[in-house]
Rosetta silent file (secondary structure, phi, psi, omega in degrees, C-alpha in Angstrom):
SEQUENCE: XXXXXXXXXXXXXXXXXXXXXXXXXXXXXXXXXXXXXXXXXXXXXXXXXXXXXXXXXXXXXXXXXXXXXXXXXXXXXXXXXXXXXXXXXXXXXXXXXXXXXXXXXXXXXXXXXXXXXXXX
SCORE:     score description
SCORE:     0.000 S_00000001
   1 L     0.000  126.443  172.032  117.587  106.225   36.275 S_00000001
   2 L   -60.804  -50.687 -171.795  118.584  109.757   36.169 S_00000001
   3 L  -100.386  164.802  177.068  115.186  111.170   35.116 S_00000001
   4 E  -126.518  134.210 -167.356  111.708  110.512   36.402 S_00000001
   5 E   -95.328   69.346 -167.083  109.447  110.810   33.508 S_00000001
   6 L   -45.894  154.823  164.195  105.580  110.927   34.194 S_00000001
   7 H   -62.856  -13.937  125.984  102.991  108.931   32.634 S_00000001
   8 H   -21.885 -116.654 -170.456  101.851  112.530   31.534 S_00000001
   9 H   -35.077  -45.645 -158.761  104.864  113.981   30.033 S_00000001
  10 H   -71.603  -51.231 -179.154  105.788  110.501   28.510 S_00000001
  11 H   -31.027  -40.788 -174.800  102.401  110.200   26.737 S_00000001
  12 H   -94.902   -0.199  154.951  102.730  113.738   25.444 S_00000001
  13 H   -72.871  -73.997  169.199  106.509  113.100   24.212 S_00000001
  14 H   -21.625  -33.498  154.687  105.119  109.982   22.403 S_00000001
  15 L  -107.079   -8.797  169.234  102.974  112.263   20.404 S_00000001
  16 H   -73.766  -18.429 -157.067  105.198  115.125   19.471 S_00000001
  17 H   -78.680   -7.967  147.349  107.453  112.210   18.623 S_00000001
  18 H   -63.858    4.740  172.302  104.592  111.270   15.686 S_00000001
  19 L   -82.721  -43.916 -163.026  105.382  114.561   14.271 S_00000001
  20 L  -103.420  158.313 -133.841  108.595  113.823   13.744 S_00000001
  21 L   -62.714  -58.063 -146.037  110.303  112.883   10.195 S_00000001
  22 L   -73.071  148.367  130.769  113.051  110.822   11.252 S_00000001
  23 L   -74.840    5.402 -165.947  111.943  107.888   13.343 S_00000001
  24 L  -131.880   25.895  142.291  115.817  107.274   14.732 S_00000001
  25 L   -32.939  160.503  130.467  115.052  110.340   17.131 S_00000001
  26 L  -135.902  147.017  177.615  115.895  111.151   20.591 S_00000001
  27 E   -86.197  111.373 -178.891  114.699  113.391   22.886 S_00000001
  28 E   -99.723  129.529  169.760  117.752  115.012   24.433 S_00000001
  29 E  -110.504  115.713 -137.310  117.736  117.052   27.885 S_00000001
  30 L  -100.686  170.121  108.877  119.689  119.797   29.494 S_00000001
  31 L  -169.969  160.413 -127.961  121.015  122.510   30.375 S_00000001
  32 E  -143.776  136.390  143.686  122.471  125.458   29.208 S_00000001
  33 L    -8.964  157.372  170.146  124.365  128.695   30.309 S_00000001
  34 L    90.908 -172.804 -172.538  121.764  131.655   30.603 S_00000001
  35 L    64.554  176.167  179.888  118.279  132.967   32.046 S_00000001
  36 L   -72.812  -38.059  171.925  118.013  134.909   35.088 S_00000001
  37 L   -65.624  -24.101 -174.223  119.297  132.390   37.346 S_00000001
  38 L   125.439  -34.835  174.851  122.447  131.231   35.450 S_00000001
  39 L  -133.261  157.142  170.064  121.104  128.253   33.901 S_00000001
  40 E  -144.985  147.144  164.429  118.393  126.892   31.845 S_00000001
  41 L    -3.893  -90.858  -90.701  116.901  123.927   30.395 S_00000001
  42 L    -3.544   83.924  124.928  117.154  122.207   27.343 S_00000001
  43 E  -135.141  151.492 -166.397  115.050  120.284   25.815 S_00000001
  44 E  -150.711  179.016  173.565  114.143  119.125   22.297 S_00000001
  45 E   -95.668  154.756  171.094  114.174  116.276   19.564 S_00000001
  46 L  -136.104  168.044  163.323  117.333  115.380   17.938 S_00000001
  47 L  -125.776   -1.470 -175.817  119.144  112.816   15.910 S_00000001
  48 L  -111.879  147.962  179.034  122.808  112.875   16.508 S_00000001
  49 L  -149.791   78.572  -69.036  124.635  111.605   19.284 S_00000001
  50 L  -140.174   85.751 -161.363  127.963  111.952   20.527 S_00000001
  51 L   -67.283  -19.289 -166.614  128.926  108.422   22.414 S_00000001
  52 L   -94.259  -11.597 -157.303  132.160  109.668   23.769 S_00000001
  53 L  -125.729  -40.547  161.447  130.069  112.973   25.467 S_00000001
  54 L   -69.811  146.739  153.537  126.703  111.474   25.661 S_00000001
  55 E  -118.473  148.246  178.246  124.707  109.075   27.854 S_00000001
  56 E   -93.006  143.315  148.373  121.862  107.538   26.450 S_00000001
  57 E  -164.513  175.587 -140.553  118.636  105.775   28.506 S_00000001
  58 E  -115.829  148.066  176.206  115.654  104.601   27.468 S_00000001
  59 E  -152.504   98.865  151.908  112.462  105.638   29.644 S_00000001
  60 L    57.434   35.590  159.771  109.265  103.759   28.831 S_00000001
  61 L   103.538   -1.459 -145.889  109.852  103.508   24.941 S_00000001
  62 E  -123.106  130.759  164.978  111.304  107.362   24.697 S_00000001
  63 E   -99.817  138.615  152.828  115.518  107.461   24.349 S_00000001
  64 E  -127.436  168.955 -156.998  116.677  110.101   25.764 S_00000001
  65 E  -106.454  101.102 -139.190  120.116  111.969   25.398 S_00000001
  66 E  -144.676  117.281  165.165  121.394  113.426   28.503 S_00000001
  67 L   -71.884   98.492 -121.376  125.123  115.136   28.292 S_00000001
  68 L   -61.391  -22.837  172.084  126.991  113.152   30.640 S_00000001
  69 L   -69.944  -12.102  167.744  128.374  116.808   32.253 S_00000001
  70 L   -77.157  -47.414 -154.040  124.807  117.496   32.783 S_00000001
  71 H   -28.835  -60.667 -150.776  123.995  114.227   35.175 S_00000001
  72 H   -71.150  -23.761 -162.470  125.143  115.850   38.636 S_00000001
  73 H   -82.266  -50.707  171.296  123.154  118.968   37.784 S_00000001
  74 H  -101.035   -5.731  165.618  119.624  116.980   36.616 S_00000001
  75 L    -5.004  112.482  147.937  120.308  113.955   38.318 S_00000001
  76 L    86.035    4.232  168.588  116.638  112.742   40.120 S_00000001
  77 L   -67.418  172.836  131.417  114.747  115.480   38.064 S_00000001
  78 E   -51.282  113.313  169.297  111.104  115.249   37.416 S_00000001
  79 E  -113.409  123.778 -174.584  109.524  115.662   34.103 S_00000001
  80 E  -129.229  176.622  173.676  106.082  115.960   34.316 S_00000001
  81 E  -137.526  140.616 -177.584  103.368  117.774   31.595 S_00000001
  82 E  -112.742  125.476  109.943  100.328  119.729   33.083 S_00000001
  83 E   -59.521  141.423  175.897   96.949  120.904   31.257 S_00000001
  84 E  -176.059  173.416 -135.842   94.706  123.406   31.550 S_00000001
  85 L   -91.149   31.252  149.746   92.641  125.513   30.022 S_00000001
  86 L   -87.883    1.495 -166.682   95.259  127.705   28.480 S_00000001
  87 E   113.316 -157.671 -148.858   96.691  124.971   27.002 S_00000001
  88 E  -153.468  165.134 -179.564   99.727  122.496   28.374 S_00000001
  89 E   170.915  142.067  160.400  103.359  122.581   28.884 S_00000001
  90 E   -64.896  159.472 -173.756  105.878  120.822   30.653 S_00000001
  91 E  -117.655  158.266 -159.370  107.165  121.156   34.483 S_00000001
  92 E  -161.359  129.550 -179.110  110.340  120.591   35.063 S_00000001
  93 E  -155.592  119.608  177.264  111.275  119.922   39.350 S_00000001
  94 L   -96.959   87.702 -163.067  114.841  119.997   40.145 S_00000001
  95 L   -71.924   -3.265 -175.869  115.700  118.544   43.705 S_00000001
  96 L  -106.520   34.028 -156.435  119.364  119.791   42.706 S_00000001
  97 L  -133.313   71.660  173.633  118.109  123.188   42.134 S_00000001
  98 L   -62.557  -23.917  161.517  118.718  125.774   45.254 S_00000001
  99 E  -137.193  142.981  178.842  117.213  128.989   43.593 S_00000001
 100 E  -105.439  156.462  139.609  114.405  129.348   40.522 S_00000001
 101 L  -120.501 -174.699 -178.560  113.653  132.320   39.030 S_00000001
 102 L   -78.000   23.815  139.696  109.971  132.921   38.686 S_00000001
 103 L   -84.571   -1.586 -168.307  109.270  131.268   35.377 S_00000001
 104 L    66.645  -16.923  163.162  110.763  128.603   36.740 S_00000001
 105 L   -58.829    0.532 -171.821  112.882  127.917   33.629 S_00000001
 106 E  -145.445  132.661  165.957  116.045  129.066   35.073 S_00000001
 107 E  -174.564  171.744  -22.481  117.940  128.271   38.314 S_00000001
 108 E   133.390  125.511  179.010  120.879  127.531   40.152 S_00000001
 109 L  -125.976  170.615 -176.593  122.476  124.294   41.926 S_00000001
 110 L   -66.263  -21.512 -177.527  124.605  124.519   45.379 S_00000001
 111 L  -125.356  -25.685 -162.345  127.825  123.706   42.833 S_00000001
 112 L  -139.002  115.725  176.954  127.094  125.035   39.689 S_00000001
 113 L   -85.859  -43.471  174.262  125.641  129.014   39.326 S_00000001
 114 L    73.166  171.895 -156.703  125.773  129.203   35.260 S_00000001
 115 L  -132.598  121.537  173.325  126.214  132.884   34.158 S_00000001
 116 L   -77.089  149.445 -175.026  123.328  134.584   34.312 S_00000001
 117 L   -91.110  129.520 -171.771  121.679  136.753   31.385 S_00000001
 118 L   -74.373   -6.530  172.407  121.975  140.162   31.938 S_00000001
 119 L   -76.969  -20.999 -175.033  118.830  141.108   29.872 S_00000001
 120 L  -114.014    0.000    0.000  116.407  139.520   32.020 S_00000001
């Protein structure tokens, strides 16, 4: 398994995923150019899927969509979702991830730096 998916976070995918129209969803997960560190996250729902670019796995009833050029970069993350009493959001813990910055939404691996945004 690439990702490790909490009993948390997957409960609270499993109900945005009643929100959404399409039932032939996936939750796909990232990351992207940008932020202060050079890279950031991704993720959201989607419905397209690109077989020659994507890998697909299945975690506890949830598919998710992982761009196979991402793997060495999220390889063994953690997705976990915390409450409290401002309200909830997911954590996201990268063991391939040598510098955050402090929103934690952006960082850095030992191979891949990403271009950091000059704005933040």
């Amino acid at each position: 398994m690439i990702l490790n998916i909490t009993e948390a976070a997957n409960h609270q995918i499993h109900e945005m995923l009643k929100e959404e129209e399409s039932k032939d969803v996936h939750l796909r997960f990232g990351v992207k150019g940008g932020g202060c560190s050079g890279l950031s996250y991704a993720m959201g729902f989607e419905d397209e899927v690109n077989k020659e670019l994507d890998t697909i796995e299945e975690y506890n009833g949830i598919s998710v969509v992982i761009r196979t050029q991402d793997i060495p970069i999220v390889e063994g993350t953690k997705i976990d979702f915390k409450q409290n009493m401002m309200g909830g959001g997911f954590t996201i813990d990268n063991p391939n991830a040598i510098v955050s910055c402090g929103c934690g939404s952006s960082f850095k691996t030992a191979t891949n730096a990403g271009t950091p945004d000059p704005n933040c």
